[in-house]
C-alpha positions as CSV (number, residue, x, y, z in Angstrom):
1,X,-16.7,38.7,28.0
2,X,-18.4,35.3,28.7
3,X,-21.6,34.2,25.9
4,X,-23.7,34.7,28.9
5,X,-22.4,37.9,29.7
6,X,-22.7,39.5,26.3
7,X,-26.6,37.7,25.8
8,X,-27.2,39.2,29.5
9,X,-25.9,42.9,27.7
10,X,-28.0,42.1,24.6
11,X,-31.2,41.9,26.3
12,X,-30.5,45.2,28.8
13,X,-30.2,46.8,25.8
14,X,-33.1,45.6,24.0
15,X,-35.4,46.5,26.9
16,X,-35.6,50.2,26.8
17,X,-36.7,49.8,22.9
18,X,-39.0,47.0,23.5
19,X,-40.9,49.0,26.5
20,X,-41.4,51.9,23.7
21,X,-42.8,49.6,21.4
22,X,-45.7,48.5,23.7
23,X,-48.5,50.0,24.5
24,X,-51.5,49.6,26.9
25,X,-55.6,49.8,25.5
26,X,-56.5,51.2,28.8
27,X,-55.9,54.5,27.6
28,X,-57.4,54.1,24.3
29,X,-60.1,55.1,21.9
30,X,-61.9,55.1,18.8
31,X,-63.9,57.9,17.3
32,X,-66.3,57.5,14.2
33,X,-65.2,59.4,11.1
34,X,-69.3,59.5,9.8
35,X,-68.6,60.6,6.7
36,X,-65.1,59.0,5.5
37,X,-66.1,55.7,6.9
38,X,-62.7,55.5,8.7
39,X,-62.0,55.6,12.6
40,X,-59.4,57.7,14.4
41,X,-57.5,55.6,17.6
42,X,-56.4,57.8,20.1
43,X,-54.8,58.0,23.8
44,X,-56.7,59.6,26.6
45,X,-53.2,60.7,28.3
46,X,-51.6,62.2,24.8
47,X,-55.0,64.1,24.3
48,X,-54.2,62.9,20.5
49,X,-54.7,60.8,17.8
50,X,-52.2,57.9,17.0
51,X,-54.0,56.1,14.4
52,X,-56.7,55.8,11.6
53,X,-58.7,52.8,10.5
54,X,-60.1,53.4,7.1
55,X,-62.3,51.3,4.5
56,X,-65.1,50.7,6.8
57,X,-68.0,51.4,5.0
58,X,-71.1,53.7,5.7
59,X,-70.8,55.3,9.3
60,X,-73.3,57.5,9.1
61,X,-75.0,55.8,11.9
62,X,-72.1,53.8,13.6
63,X,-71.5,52.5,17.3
64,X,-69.1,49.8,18.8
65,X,-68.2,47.7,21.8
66,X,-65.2,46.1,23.0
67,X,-63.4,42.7,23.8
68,X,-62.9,42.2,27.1
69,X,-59.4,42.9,27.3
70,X,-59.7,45.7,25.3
71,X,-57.8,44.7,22.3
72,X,-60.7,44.4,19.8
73,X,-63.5,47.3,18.4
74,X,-66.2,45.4,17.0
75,X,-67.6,48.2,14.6
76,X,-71.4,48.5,13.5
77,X,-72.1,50.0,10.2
78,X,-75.1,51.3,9.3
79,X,-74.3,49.4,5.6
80,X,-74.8,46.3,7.9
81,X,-71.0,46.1,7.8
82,X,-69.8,44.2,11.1
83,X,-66.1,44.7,11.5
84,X,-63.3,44.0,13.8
85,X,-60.6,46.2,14.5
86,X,-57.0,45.6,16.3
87,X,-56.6,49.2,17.8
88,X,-53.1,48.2,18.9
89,X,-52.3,47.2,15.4
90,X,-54.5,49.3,13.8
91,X,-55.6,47.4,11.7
92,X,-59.3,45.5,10.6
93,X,-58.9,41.9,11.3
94,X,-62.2,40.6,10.3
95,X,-65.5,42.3,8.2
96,X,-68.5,40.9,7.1
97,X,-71.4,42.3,5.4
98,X,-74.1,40.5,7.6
99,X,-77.1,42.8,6.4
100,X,-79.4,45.5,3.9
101,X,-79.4,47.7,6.8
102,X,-78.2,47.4,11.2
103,X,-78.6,49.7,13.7
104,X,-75.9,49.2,16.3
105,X,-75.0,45.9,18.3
106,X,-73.9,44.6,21.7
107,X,-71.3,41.8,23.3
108,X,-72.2,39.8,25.8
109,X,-70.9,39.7,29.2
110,X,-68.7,36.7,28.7
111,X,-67.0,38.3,25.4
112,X,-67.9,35.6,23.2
113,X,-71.1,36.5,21.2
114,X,-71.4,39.5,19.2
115,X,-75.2,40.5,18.2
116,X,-76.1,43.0,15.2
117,X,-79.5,44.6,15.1
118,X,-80.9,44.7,11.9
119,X,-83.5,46.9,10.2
120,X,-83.3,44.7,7.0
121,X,-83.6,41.6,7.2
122,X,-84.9,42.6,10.6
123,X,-83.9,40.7,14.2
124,X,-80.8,40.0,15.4
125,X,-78.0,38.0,13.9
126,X,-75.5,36.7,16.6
127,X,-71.4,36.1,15.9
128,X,-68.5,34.4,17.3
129,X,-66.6,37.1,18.6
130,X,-63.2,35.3,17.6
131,X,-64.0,34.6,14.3
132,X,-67.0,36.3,12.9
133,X,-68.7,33.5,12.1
134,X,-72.8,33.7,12.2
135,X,-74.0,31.5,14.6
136,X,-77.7,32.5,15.3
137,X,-80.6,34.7,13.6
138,X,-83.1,35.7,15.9
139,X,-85.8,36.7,13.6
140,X,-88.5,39.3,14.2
141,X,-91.8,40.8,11.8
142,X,-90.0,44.4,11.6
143,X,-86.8,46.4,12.0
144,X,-85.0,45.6,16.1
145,X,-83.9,48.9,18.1
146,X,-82.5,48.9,21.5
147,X,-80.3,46.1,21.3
148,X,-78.6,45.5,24.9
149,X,-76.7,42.8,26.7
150,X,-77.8,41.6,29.9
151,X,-76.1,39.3,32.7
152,X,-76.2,35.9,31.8
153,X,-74.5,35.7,28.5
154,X,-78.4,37.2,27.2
155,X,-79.5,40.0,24.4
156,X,-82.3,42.0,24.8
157,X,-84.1,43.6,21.9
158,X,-87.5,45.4,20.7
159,X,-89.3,45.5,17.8
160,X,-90.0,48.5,16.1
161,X,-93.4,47.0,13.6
162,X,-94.5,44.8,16.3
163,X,-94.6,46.4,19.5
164,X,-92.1,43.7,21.7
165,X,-89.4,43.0,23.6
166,X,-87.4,39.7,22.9
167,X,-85.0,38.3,25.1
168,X,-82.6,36.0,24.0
169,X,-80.5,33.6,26.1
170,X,-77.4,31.9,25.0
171,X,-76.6,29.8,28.3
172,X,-77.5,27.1,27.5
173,X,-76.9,24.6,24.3
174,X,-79.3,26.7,22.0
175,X,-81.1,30.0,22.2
176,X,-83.8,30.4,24.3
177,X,-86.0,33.2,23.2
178,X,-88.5,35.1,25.1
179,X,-91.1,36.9,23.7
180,X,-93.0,40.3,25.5
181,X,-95.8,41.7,23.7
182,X,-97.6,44.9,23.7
183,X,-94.4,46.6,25.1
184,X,-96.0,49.9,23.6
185,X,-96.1,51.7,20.1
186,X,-92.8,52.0,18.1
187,X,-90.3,51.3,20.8
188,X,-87.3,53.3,18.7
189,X,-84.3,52.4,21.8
190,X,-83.6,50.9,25.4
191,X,-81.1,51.1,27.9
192,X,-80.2,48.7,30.5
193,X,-78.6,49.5,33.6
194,X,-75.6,49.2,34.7
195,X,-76.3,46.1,37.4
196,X,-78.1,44.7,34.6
197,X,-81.3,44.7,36.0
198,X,-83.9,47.0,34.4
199,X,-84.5,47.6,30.7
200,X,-86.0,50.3,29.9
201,X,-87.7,50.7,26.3
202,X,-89.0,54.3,24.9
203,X,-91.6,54.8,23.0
204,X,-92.5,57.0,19.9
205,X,-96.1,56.1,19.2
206,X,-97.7,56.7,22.4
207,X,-96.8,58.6,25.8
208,X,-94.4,56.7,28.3
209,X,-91.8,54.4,28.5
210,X,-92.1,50.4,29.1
211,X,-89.7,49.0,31.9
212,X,-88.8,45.1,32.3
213,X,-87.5,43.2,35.3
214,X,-84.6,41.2,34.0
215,X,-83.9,39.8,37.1
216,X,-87.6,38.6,37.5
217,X,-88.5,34.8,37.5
218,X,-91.2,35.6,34.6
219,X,-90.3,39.2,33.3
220,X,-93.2,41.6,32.7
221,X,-93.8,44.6,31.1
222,X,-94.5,47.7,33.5
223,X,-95.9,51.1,32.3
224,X,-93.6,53.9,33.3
225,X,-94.2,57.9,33.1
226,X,-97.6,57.4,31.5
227,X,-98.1,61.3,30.8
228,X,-94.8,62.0,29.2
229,X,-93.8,61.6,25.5
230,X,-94.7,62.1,22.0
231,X,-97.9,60.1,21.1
232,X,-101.0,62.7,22.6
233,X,-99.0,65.6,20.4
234,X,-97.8,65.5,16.6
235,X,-94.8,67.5,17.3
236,X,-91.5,67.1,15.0
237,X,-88.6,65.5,16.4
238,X,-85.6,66.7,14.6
239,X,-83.6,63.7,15.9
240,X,-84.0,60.6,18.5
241,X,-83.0,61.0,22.0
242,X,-80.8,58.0,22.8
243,X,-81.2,56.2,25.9
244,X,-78.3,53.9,27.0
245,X,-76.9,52.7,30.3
246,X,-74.7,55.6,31.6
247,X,-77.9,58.0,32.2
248,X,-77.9,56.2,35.3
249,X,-76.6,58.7,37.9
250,X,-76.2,57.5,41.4
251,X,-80.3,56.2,42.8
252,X,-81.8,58.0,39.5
253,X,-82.2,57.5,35.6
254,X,-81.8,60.7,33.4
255,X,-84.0,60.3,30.7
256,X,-83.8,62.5,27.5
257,X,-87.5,63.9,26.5
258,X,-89.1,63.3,23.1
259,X,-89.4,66.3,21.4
260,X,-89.8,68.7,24.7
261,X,-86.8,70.9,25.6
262,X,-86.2,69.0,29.2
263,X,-84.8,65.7,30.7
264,X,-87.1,63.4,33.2
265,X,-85.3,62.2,36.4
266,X,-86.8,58.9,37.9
267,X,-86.7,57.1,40.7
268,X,-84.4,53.9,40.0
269,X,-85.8,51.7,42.2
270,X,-89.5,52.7,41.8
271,X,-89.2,53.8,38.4
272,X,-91.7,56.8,39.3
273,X,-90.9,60.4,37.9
274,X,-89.3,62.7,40.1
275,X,-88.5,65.7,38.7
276,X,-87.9,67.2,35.1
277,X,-85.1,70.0,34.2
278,X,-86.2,72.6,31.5
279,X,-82.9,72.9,28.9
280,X,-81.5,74.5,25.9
281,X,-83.3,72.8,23.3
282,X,-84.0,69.2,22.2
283,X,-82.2,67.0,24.2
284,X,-80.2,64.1,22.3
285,X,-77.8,62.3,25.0
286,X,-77.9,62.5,28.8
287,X,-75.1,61.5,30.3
288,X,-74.0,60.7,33.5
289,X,-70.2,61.8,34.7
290,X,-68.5,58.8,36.2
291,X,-70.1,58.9,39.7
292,X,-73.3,60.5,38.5
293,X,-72.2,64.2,40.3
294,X,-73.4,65.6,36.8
295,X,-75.4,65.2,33.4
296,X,-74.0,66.2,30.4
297,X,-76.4,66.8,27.6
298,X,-76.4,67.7,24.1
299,X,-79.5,68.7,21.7
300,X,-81.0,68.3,18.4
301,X,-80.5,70.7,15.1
302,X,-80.6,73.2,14.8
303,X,-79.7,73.9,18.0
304,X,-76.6,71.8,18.3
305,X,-74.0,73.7,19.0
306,X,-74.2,74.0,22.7
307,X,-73.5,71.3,25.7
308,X,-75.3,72.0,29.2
309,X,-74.4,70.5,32.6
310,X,-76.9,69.4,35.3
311,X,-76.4,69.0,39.0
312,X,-77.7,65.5,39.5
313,X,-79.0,66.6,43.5
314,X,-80.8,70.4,42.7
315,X,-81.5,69.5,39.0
316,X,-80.4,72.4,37.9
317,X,-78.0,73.4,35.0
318,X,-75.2,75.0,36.6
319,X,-72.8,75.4,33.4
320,X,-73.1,75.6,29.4
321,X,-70.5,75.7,26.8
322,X,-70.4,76.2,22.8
323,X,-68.2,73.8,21.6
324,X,-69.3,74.4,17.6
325,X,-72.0,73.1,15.1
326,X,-73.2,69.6,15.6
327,X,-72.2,68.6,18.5
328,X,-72.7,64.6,17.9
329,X,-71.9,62.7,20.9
330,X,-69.9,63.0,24.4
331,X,-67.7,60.5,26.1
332,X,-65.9,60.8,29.7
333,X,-62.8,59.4,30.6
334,X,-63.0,56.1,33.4
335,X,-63.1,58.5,36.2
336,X,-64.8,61.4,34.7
337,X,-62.1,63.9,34.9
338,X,-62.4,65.0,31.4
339,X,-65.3,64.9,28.9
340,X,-64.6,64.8,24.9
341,X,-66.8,66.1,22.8
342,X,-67.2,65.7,19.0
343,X,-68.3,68.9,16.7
344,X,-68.6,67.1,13.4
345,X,-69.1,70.8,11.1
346,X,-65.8,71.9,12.5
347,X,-63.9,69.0,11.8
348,X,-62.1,68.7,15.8
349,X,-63.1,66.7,19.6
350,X,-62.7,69.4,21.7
351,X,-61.8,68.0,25.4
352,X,-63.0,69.6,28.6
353,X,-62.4,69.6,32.2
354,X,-65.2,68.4,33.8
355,X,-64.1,70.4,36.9
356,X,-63.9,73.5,35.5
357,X,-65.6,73.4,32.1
358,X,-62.7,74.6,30.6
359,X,-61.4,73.5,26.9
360,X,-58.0,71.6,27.9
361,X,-57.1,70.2,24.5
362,X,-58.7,69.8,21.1
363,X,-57.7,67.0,18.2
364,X,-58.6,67.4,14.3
365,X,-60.4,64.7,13.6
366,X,-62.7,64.2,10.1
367,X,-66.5,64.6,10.8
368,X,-66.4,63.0,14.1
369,X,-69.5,61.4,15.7
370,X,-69.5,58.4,18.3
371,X,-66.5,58.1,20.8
372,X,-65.6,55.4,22.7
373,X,-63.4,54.7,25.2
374,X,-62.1,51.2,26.1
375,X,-63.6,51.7,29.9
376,X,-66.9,50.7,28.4
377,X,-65.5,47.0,27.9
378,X,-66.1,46.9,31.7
379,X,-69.8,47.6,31.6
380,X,-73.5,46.3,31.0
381,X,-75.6,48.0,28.5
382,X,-72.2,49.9,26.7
């Protein structure tokens, strides 16, 4: 056998081992481990986990984004920990302490920034996304909720003390920052959606919502839903609804009530109210199916323990399930064929078939709270 023979042999050989040694991040995810500050990697297609990520710090209150090709978790700690995580090698590549105390963060649309919202110091502190350097502090008088990206390679925030919106742009050779006032009492968190062109802020001190035009030449602040929320009733909210950009099902936004046992549908383009849907409990997350067909929702303790489903054109439920206590969060695979659900007092994610509503799988996983897919790498506001 000629050299070039055998090194032709050699490398047929080699290729069946090689193709088992990579893998794709398209099928991948991460789910919080709140109270072990670890993460668990896992693949959509196994329906199991293939990793964990431990040493992360407090994740009682922890969210994440990723790169752009999918590579990278960039992990917000509620210890104001910022860290990176290679989910293929399953490993943390960077971490930085970078505050007292953050509440989530956002990457912006070209991949290269990473912003932290901070409750102490307060305002947002901005990173390279390569290295973890701090490049920016956006400061603000009080604690920033509802931290978003927007098109444009811009952050938009609020200010809990203050009662404003800031948005902060990064096209050019320094940060431009933009300054709303009055956006209403205590906005607590915000969703943009998903063309990037309305954020949406709700409030906790007083009835309604505040909605901005990012796409506006000079973006104002426009009263939504005046005669729904918290701030005409002392009533006990047992948790915060989240709002983020996947309640935006087809032409409508599914809004999560403050304190009342029903979600608000509005209008997308109008932003008026156009219907509400009287649920379990205390609603927590509405969210949209891929293709907005359905809204999954979850609810508040004590009442936690049970998912409903909504039909996005009758706004009706049409299905419930009892997955187990504390049910935390939901996530939905790209196209929405299955929905995974975290139980954090059972210790498992059980995964259902959004078709049928049927348990399909279930993974043991440690007091599980956020999950993320990678899919969300591909979208504004996630």
């Amino acid at each position: 056998m000629t050299r070039l023979a055998a090194l032709l042999m050699c490398s047929v050989l080699a290729a069946p081992a090689l193709a088992q040694e990579l893998r794709a991040t398209g099928d991948l995810g991460v789910i919080v481990e709140r109270a072990t500050g670890s993460v668990l990697i896992v693949d959509q297609s196994e329906r199991a986990a293939i990793g964990r990520v431990e040493g992360l710090g407090d994740l009682s209150h922890a969210s994440l984004v990723f790169s752009p090709d999918e590579r990278f978790a960039y992990l917000f700690g509620r210890d104001g920990g910022l860290s990176k995580i290679d989910i293929l090698t399953q490993q943390v590549v960077g971490r930085v302490i970078q505050s007292g105390n953050s509440i989530g963060g956002a990457i912006s649309d070209d991949g290269k920034l990473i912003a932290v919202a901070n409750y102490e110091p307060g305002g947002v502190k901005i990173f390279d996304a390569d290295t973890l350097e701090e490049l920016a502090h956006i400061e603000a008088d009080g604690k920033a909720l509802g931290l978003e990206d927007a098109a444009g390679r811009k952050f938009v925030f609020s200010v809990w003390d203050t009662n404003e919106t800031k948005i902060v742009d990064f096209s050019g050779a320094e940060p431009v920052v933009t300054t709303l006032s009055d956006i209403g009492a205590n906005p607590y968190d915000a969703l943009v959606t998903d063309d990037g062109r309305t954020y949406i802020a709700g409030l906790f001190g007083e009835d309604g919502l505040s909605a901005i035009d990012l796409w506006a030449e000079v973006p104002e602040v426009k009263r939504i839903l005046p005669h729904y929320g918290r701030g005409q009733e002392e009533m006990p909210v047992y948790k915060m609804p989240h709002l983020e950009g996947w309640a935006k099902a087809g032409d409508q936004i599914v809004l999560p009530a403050v304190h009342h046992h029903e979600v608000l549908w509005v209008d997308a383009r109008t932003l008026e109210e156009t219907g509400r849907t009287a649920v379990h409990s205390q609603p927590v997350f509405a969210m949209a199916r891929p293709g907005g067909r359905h809204v999954w929702v979850n609810f508040a303790h004590p009442e936690n323990d049970t998912i409903q489903v909504i039909d996005t054109m009758t706004h009706e439920v049409i299905g419930e399930m009892v997955p187990g206590p504390a049910v935390l969060h939901m996530e939905f695979t790209s196209r929405g064929t299955e929905a995974w659900v975290s139980v954090r007092d059972e210790n498992k994610v059980v995964i259902y078939d959004t078709t049928t509503l049927e348990p399909i799988g279930e993974i043991e996983v440690q007091s599980p709270s956020g999950i993320f897919f990678t899919a969300r790498a591909h979208r504004l506001g996630l």
